[in-house]
C-alpha positions, -999 to 999 in steps of 0.1 A, spaced: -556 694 -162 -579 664 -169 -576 635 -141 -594 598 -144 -614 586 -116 -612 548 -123 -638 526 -107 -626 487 -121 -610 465 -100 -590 432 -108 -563 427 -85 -584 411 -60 -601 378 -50 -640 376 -72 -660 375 -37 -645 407 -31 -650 426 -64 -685 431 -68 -680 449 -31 -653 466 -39 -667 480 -75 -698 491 -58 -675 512 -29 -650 528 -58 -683 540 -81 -701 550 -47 -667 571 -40 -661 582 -76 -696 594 -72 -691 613 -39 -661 628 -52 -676 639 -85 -701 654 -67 -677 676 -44 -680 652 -12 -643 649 -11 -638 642 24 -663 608 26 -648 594 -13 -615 596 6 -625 577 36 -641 551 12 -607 549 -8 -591 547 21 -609 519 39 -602 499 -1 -567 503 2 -566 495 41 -587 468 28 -568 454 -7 -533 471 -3 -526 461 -38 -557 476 -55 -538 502 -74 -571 517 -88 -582 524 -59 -548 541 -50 -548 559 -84 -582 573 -74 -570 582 -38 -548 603 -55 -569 623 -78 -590 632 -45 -560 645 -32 -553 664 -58 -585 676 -56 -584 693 -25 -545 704 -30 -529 685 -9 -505 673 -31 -477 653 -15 -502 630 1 -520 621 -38 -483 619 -54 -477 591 -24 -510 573 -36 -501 578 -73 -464 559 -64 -479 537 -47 -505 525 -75 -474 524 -97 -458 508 -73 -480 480 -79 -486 486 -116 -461 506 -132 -479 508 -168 -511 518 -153 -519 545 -179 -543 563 -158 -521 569 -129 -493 578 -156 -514 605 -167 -528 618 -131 -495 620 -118 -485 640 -147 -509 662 -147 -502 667 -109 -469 679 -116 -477 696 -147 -496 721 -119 -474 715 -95 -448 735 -125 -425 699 -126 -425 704 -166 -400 676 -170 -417 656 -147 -449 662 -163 -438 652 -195 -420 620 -187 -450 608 -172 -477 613 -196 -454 606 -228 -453 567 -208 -491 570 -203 -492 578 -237 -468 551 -253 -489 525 -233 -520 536 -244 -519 554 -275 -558 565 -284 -556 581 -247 -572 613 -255 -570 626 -220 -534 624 -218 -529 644 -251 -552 670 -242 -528 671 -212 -493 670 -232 -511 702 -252 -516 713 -221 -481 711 -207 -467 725 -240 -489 756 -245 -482 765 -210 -446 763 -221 -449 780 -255 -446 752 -275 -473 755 -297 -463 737 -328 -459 703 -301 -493 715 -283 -516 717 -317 -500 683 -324 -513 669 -293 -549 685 -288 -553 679 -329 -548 641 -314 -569 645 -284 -597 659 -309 -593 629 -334 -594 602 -304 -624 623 -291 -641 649 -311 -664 659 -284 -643 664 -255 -645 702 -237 -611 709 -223 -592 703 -256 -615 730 -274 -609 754 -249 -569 745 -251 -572 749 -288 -591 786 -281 -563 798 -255 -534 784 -284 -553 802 -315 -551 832 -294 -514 830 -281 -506 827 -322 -527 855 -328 -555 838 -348 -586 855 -328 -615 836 -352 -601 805 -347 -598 809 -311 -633 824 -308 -647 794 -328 -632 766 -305 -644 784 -279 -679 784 -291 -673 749 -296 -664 747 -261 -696 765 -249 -716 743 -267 -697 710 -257 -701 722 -221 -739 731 -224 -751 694 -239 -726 677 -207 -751 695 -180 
């Protein structure tokens, strides 16, 4: 499951943004960094603050998902739709929630949106082939993660989907070269 941490903000006054831009990286950064319980009283205090920031309510809800506690980030993720219901990001965290949360339909309805919004969005493909493999769709998953790959060569996660899908079909070499890939991909992002 790959989830955006978004740190923009528009849907406030200019005075405000700078201040508010600096708070969401400083909690994006906490987060990142595994200090979940401080980003989430940073993205907290934002949407206290600006209750129709719905990046800052997207990214509430990937810290929630974060730490498991699920029902509270799916309330931040309707809420950020609530205010922007084409916000591809939170289209494609909320799917990704329920795709582990095993809402397969739900899943899919969500990131096929995020997807028809934005379609170079190679996060939410690697996340469709995600959600397929795990069903056994392989012919839609390779279709997807070939996507993600095209949109973004480079990116970790799909090569490692692409391993685990060679191997489900049987084709060990190809499996053991995304893989490498993988390896390699993961090495150069430390």
């Amino acid at each position: 499951m790959t989830l955006v941490i978004f740190f923009n903000s528009v849907s406030f006054s200019l005075a405000n943004r700078s201040e508010t831009n600096s708070w969401m990286r400083h909690a994006a950064h906490l987060s990142q960094t595994g200090n979940n319980e401080e980003a989430l009283k940073i993205f907290l205090k934002i949407t206290h603050k600006e209750p129709n920031n719905y990046y800052a309510y997207n990214n509430l809800g990937m810290v929630y998902s974060q730490i498991k506690e699920n029902e509270k980030a799916l309330n931040a993720y309707e809420k950020s739709l609530s205010i922007n219901p084409n916000f591809p990001m939170t289209l494609n965290n909320i799917g990704a929630l329920h795709m582990t949360m095993g809402n397969y339909n739900k899943a899919e309805i969500f990131l096929k949106k995020a997807l028809s919004l934005f379609g170079s969005f190679h996060l939410v493909s690697t996340n469709l082939g995600e959600l397929y493999l795990k069903q056994k769709r392989y012919s839609e998953a390779m279709t997807y993660l070939k996507k993600s790959l095209k949109d973004m060569p480079v990116f970790p996660p799909t090569h490692k989907l692409l391993g685990e899908l060679h191997l489900a079909e049987g084709r060990k070499d190809e499996a053991e070269k995304e893989y490498s890939i993988y390896k390699e991909l993961k090495l150069k992002s430390k």
